[in-house]
C-alpha positions in Angstrom: 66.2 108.8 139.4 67.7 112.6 139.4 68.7 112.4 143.0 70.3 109.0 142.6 72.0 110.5 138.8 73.8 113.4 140.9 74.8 111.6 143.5 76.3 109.2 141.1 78.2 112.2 139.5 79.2 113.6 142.8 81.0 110.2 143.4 82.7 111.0 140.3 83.5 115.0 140.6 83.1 117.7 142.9 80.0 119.3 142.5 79.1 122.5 144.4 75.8 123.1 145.9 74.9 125.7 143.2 75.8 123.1 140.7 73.6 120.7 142.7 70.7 122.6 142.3 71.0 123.7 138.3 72.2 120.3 137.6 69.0 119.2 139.0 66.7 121.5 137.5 68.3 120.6 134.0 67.6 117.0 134.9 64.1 117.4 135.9 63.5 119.3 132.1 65.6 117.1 130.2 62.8 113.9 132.0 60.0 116.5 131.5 60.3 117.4 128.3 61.7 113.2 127.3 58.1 112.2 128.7 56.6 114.7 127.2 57.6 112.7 123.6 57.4 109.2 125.1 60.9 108.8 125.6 62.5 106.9 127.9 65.8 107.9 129.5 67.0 105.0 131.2 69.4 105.5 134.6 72.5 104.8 132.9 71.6 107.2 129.6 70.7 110.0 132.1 73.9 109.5 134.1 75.4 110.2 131.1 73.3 113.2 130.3 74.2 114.3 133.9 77.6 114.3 133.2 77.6 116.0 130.4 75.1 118.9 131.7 77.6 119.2 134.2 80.5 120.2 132.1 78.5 121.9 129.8 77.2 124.2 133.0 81.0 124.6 133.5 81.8 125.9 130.3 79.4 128.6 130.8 80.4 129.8 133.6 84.2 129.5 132.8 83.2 131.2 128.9 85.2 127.9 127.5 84.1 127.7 124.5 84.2 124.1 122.4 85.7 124.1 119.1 83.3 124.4 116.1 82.1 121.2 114.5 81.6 120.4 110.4 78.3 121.5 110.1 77.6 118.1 107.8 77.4 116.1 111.1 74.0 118.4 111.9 72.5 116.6 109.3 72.7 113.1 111.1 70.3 114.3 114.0 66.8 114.6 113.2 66.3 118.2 113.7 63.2 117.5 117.0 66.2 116.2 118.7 68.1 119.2 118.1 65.3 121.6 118.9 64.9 119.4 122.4 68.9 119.3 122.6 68.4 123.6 122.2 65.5 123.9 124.9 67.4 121.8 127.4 70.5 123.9 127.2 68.9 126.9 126.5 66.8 126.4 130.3 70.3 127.2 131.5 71.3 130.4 130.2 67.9 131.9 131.4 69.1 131.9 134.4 71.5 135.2 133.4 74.7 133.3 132.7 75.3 133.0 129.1 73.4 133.8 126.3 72.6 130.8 123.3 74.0 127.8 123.5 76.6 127.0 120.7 75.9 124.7 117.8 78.3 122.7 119.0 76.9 122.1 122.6 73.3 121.5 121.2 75.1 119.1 118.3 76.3 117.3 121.4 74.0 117.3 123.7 71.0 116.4 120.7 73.2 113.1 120.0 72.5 112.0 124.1 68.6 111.9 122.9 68.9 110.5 119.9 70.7 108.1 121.6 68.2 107.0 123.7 65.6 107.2 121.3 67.1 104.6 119.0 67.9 102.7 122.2 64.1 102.4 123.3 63.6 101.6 119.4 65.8 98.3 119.8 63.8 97.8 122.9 60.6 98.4 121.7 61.3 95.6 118.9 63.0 92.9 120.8 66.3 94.0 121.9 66.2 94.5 125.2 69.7 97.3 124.7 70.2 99.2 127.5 71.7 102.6 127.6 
């Protein structure tokens, strides 16, 4: 599914081969450590995921920075989705190119698993959602 989910963004965007490669490794944790709670990540929620790991591997590079978000909003993520949401993006900077991720990005990124956990919920009780 990761090869498939960057070649699916490539179709989309340019992606350089070093992009190819971290983008990859941040897929392979983000299905790692989804397994590791029993969460599914269907193709199209991971495409997203993709996508957004993409960008967010952009920002670093380019020190963008997004604009700071009402702290309230933390409060509508359960806080395991934020810790996976901070592991995830924090795999990234270990490689030497930024140091923690912003609240912002891990807000963000944190709402992509939660997401697809109450997704697999629907599923899990009869309504076959996909997403």
């Amino acid at each position: 599914m990761i090869n498939e989910t960057i070649q699916e963004i490539a179709k989309q965007s340019h992606i350089d081969i070093s992009e190819i490669s971290e983008l990859k490794s941040l897929l392979t944790l983000v299905k790692q450590e989804a397994s590791g709670i029993g969460l599914m990540i269907s193709s199209e929620r991971m495409l997203l995921m993709g996508v957004h790991l993409l960008a967010f591997m952009r920002r670093v590079t380019s020190g963008e920075k997004l604009p700071a978000m009402d702290s309230s909003l933390f409060a509508e993520i359960p806080p395991d989705m934020l810790a996976l949401s901070s592991r995830i993006l924090e795999a990234y900077g270990l490689s030497g190119l930024s140091a923690k991720p912003d609240d912002t990005e891990i807000f963000l990124m944190a709402v992509h698993f939660e997401t697809a956990r109450k997704l697999q919920e629907e599923w899990e009780q009869g309504g076959h959602v996909h997403g």
